[in-house]
C-alpha positions as YAML, in Angstrom:
chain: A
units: angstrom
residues:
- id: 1
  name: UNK
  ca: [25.20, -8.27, -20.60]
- id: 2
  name: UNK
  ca: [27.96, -9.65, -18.49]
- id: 3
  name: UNK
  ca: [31.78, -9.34, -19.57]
- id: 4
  name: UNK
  ca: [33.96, -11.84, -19.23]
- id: 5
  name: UNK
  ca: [36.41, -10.15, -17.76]
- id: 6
  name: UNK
  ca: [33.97, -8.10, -15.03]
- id: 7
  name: UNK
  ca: [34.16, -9.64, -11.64]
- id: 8
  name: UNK
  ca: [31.11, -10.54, -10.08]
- id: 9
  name: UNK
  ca: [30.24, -9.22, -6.39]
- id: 10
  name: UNK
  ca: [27.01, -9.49, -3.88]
- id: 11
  name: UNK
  ca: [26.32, -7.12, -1.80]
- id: 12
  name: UNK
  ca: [23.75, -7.54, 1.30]
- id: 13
  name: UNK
  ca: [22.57, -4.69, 3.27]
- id: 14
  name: UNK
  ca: [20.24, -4.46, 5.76]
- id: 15
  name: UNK
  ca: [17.68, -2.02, 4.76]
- id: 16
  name: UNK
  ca: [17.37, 1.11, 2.57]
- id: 17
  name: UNK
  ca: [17.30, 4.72, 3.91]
- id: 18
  name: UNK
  ca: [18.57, 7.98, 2.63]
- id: 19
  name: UNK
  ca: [22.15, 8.01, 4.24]
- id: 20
  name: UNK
  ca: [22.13, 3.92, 3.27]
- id: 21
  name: UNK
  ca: [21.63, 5.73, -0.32]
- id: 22
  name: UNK
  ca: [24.72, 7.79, 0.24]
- id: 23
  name: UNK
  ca: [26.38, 4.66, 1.32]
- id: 24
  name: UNK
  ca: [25.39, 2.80, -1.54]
- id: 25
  name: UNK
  ca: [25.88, 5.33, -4.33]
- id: 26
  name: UNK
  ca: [29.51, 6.07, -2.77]
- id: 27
  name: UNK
  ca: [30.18, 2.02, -2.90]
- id: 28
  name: UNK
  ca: [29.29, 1.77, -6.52]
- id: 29
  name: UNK
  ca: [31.27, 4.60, -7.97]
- id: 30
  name: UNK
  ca: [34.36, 3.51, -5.93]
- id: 31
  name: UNK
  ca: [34.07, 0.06, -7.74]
- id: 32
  name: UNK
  ca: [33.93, 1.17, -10.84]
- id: 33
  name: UNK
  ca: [32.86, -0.79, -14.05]
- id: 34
  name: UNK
  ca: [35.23, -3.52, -13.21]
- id: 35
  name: UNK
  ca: [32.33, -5.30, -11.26]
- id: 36
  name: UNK
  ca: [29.06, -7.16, -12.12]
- id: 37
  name: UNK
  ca: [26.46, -6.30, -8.82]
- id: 38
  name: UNK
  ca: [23.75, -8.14, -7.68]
- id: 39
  name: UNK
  ca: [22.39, -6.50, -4.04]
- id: 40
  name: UNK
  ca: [19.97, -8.24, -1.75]
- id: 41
  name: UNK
  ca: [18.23, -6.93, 1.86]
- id: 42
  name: UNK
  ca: [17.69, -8.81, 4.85]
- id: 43
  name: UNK
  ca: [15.54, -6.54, 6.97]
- id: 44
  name: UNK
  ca: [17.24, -7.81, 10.16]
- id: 45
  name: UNK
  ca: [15.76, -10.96, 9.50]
- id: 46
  name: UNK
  ca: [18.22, -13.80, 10.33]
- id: 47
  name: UNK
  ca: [16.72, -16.51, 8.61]
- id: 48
  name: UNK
  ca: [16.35, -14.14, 5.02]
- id: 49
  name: UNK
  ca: [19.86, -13.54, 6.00]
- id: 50
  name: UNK
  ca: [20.57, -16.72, 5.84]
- id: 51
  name: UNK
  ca: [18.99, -18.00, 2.93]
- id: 52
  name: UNK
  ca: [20.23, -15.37, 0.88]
- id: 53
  name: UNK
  ca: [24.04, -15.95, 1.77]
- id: 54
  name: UNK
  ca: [23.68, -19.73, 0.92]
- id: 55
  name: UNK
  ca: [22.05, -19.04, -2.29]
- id: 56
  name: UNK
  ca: [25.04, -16.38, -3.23]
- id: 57
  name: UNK
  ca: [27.80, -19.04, -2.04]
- id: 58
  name: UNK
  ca: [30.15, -20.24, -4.80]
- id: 59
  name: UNK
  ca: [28.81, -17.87, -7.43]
- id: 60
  name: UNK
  ca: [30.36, -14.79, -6.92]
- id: 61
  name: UNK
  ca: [34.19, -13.24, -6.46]
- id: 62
  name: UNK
  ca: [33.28, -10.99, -3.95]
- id: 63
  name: UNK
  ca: [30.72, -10.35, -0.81]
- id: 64
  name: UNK
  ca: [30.09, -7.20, 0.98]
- id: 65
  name: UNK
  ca: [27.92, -7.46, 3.70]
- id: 66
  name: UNK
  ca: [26.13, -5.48, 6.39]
- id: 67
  name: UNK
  ca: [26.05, -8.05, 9.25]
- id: 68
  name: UNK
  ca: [23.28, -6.02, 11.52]
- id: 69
  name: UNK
  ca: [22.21, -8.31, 14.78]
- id: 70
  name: UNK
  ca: [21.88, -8.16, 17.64]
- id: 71
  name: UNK
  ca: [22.42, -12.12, 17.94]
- id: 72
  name: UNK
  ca: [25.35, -13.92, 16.62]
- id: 73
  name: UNK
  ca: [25.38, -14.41, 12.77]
- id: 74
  name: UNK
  ca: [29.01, -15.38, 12.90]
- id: 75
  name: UNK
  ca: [28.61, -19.35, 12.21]
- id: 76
  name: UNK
  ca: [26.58, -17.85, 8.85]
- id: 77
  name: UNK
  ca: [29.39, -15.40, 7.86]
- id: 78
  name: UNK
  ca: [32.16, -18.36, 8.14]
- id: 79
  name: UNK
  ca: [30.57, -20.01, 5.41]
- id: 80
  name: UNK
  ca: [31.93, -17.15, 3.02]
- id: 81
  name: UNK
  ca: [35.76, -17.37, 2.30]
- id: 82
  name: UNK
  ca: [37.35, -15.03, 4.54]
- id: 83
  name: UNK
  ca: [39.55, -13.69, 1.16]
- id: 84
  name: UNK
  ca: [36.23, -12.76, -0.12]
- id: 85
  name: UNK
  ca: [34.36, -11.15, 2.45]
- id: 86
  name: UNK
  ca: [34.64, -7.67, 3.55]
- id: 87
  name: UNK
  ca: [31.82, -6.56, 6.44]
- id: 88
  name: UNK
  ca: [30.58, -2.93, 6.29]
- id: 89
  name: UNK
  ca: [29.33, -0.86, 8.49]
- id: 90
  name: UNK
  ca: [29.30, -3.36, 11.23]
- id: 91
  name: UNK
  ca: [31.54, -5.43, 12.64]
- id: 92
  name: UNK
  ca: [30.08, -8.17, 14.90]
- id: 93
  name: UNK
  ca: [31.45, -8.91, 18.83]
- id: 94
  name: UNK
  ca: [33.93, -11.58, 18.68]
- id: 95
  name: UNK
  ca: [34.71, -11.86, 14.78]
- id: 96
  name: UNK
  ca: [37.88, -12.91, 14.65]
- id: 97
  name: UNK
  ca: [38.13, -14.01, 11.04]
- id: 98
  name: UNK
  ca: [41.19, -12.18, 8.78]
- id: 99
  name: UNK
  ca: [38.18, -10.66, 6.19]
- id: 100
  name: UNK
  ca: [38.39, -6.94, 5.44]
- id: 101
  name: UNK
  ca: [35.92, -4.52, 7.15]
- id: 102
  name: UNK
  ca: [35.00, -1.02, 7.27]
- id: 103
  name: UNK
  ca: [32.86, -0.43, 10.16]
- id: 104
  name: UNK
  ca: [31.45, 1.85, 12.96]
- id: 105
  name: UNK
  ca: [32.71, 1.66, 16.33]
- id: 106
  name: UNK
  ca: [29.77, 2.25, 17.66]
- id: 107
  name: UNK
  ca: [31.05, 2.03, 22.03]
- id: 108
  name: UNK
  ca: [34.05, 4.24, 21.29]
- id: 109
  name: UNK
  ca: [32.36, 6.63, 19.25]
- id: 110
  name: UNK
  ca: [28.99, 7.32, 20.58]
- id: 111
  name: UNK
  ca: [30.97, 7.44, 23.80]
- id: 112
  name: UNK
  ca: [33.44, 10.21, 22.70]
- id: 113
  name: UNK
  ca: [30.69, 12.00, 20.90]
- id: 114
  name: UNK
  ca: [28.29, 12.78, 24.10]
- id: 115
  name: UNK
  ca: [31.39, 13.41, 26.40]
- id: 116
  name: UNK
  ca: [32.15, 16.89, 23.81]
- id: 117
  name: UNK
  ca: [28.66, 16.95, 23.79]
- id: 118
  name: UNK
  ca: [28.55, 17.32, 27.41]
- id: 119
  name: UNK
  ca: [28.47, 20.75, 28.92]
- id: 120
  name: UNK
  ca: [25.41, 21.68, 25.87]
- id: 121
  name: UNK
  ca: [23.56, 18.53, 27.31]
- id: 122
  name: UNK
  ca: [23.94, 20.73, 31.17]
- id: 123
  name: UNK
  ca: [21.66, 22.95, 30.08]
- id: 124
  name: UNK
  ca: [18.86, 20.52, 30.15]
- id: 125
  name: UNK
  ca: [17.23, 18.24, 33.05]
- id: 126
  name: UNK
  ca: [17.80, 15.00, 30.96]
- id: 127
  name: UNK
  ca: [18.36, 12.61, 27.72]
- id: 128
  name: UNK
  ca: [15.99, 10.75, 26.08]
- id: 129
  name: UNK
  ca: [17.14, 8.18, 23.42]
- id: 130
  name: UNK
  ca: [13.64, 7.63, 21.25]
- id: 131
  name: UNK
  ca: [13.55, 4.92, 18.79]
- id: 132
  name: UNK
  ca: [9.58, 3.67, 17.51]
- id: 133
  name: UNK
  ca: [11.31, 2.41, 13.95]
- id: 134
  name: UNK
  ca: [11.58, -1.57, 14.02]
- id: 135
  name: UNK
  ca: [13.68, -1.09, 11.07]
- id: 136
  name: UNK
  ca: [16.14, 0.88, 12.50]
- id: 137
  name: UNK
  ca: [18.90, -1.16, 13.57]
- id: 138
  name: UNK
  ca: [20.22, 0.00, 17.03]
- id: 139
  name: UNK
  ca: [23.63, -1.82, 18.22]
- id: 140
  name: UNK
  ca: [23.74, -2.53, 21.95]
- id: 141
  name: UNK
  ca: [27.38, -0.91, 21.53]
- id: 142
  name: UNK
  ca: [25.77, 2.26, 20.57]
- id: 143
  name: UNK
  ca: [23.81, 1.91, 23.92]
- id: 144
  name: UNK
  ca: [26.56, 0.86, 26.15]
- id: 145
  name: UNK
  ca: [28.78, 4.00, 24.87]
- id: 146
  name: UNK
  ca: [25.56, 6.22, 25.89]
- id: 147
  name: UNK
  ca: [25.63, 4.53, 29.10]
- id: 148
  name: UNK
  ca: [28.94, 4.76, 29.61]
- id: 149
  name: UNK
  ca: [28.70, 8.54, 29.85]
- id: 150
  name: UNK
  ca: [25.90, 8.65, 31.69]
- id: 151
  name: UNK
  ca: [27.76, 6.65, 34.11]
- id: 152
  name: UNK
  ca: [31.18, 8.59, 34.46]
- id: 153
  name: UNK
  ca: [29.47, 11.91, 34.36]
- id: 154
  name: UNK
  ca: [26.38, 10.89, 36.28]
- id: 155
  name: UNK
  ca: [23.90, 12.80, 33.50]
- id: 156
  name: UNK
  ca: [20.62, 11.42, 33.23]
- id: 157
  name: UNK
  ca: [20.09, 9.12, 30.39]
- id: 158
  name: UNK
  ca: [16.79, 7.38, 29.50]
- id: 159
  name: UNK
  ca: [16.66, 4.74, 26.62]
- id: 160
  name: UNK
  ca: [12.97, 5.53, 25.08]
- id: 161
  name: UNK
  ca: [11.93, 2.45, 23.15]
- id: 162
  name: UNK
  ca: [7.98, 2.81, 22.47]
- id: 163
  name: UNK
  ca: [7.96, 6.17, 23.34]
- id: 164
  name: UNK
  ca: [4.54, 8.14, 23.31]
- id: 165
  name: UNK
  ca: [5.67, 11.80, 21.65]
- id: 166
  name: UNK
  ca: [3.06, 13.68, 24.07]
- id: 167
  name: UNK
  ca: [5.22, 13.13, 27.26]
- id: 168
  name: UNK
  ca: [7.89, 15.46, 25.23]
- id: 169
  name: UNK
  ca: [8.56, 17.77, 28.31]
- id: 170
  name: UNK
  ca: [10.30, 21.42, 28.42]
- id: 171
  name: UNK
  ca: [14.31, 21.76, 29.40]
- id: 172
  name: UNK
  ca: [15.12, 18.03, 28.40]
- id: 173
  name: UNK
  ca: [16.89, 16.83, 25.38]
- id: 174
  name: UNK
  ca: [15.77, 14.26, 22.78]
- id: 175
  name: UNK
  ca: [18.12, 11.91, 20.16]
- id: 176
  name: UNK
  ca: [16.04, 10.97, 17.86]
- id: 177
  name: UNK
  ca: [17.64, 7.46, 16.09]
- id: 178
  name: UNK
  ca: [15.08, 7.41, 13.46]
- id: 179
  name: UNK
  ca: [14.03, 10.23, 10.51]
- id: 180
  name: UNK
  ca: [10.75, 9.11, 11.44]
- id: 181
  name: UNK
  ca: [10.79, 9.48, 15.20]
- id: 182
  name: UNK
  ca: [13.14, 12.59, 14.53]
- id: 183
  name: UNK
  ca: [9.84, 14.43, 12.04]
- id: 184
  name: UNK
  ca: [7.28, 13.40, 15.26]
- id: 185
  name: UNK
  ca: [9.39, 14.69, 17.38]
- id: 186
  name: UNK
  ca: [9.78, 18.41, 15.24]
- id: 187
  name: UNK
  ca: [6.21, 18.82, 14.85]
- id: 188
  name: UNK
  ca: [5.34, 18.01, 18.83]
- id: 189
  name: UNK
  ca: [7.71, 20.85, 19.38]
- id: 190
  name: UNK
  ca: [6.43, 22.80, 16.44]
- id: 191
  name: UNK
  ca: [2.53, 22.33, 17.47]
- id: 192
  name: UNK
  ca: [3.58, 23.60, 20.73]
- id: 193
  name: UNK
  ca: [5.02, 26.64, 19.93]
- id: 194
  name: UNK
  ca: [8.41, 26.17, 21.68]
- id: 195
  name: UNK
  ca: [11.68, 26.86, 20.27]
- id: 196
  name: UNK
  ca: [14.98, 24.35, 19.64]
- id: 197
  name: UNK
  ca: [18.07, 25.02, 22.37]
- id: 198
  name: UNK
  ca: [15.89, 27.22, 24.46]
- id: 199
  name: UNK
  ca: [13.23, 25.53, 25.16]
- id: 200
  name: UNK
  ca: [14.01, 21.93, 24.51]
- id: 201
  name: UNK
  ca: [17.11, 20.26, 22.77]
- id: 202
  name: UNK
  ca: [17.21, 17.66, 19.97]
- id: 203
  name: UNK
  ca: [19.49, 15.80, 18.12]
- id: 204
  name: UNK
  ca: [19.43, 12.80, 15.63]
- id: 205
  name: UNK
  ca: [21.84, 9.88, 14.81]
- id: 206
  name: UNK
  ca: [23.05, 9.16, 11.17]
- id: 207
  name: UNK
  ca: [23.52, 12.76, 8.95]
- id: 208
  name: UNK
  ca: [21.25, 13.32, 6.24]
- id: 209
  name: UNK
  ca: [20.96, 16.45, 3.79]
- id: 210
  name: UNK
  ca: [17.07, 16.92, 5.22]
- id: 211
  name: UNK
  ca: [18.60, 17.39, 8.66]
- id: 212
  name: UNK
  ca: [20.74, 20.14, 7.75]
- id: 213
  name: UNK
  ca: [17.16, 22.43, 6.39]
- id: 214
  name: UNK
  ca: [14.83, 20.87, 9.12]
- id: 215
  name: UNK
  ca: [13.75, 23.17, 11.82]
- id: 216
  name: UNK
  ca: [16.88, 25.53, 10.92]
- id: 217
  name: UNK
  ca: [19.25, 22.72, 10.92]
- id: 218
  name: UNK
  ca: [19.82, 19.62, 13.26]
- id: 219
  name: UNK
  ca: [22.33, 18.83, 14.96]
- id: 220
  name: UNK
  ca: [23.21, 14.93, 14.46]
- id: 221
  name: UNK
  ca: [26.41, 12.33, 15.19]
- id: 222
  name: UNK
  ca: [27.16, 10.24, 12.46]
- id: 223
  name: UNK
  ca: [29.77, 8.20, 10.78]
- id: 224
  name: UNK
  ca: [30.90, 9.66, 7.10]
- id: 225
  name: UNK
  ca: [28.55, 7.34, 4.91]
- id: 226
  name: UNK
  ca: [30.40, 8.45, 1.74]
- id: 227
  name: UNK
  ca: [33.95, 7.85, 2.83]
- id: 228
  name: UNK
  ca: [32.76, 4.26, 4.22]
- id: 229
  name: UNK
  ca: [31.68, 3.50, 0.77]
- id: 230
  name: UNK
  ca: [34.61, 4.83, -1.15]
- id: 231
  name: UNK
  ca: [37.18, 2.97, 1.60]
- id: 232
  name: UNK
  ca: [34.66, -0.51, 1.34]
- id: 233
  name: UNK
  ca: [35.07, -0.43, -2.86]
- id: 234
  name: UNK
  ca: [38.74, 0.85, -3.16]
- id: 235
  name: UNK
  ca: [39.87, -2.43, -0.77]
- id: 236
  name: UNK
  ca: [37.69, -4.36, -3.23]
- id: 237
  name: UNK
  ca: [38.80, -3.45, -6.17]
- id: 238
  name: UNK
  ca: [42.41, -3.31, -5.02]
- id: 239
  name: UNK
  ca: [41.88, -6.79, -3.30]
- id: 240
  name: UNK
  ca: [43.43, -5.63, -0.02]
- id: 241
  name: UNK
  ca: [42.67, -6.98, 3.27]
- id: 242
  name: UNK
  ca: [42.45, -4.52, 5.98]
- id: 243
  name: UNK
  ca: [40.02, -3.59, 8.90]
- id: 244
  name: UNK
  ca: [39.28, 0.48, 9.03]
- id: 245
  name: UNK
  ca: [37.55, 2.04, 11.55]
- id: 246
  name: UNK
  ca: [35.26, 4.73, 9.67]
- id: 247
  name: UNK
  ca: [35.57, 8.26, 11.20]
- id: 248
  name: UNK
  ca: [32.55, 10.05, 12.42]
- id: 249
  name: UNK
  ca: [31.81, 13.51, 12.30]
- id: 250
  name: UNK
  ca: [29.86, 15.78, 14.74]
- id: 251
  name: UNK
  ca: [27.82, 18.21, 12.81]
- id: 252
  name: UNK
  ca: [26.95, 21.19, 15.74]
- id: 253
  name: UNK
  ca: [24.45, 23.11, 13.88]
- id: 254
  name: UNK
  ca: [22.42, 24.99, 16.52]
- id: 255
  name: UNK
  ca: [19.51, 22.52, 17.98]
- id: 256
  name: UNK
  ca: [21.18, 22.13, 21.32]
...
């Protein structure tokens, strides 16, 4: 049963995966028992998205929400008093609304992350971005801070979408967005025998505790899920208004 004195909050991701988990679980113990949660998905559909935000309006205290599109949702975010609305994980272009956020700069990072990545990717013809998973969100920042590496160090990037795992080819380098296009990738290169940083690189996007064990340990770039939550619940609970860029952490173990 409800206290009186809890506050109420809605939170709205996107979709559930196991660093969303870490996210989540992170979140909820930074909050606390001071707050009453209901938490709804939208599946990157912006209609859902929608419908759930207007049903939510006027009934709660609070409103975290992951705004992932590709197309603007910013008229649909207004509608949410900018004193009670704190965006995680995303922050879209142009929001210029004074609500808190905690969010990925996805450009600036991904960017920064390839350039120390750099002289590893040299040992390898090319880069192949896969992602297969329609529910894996990519951000066209996230592409544009690939591309703008490819473009200032003139490495070869290609952005895979649909890709078929047999044309996996010898001395190039896959990022694998998805744990699901990340697993078909591992057992291509495991059914062929061949062996991670010699004969081909890999590396995945978004840490999780399977890629540390799989195939002797992946190497990934990924934003701290854990600390996102903890920052996202200790400005909710302490009702402060701030934007925070999350940090990100490059996790080298070996598969490049």
């Amino acid at each position: 049963n409800q206290e009186n004195d809890e506050k109420r909050l809605f939170i709205l991701f996107d979709a559930i995966n196991q660093y969303k988990e870490t996210l989540y679980r992170s979140l909820l113990g930074a909050l606390g028992n001071e707050f009453y949660c209901d938490t709804s998905f939208h599946y990157y559909d912006k209609e859902l998205f929608e419908r759930q935000i207007n049903y939510a309006l006027g009934k709660y205290d609070a409103y975290i929400i992951i705004p992932h599109f590709n197309v603007d949702v910013t008229p649909i975010l207004r509608k949410i008093p900018e004193k009670q609305l704190l965006l995680l994980d995303g922050m879209p272009r142009n929001y210029d609304r004074p609500c808190s956020a905690v969010y990925q700069d996805f450009h600036k990072d991904l960017y920064e992350e390839m350039m120390t990545l750099h002289e590893k990717l040299m040992h390898y013809e090319a880069l192949h971005v896969v992602f297969n998973d329609s529910f894996q969100f990519i951000p066209y920042e996230l592409l544009s801070g690939i591309y703008q590496f490819s473009g200032e160090t003139h490495y070869p990037v290609h952005i895979e979408r649909g890709f078929d795992m047999e044309r996996i080819t010898k001395k190039h380098c896959y990022m694998a967005i998805s744990e699901r296009d990340l697993a078909c990738i591992t057992k291509v290169i495991s059914k062929r025998g061949w062996k991670l940083k010699e004969d081909i690189g890999l590396l995945s996007f978004d840490d999780t505790p399977l890629k540390e064990v799989l195939s002797g340990g992946i190497t990934t770039i990924s934003t701290d899920f854990e600390q996102m939550g903890h920052t996202a619940g200790q400005l909710i609970r302490k009702g402060i208004i701030r934007r925070i860029a999350n940090p990100w952490v490059l996790m080298d173990r070996g598969s490049l």
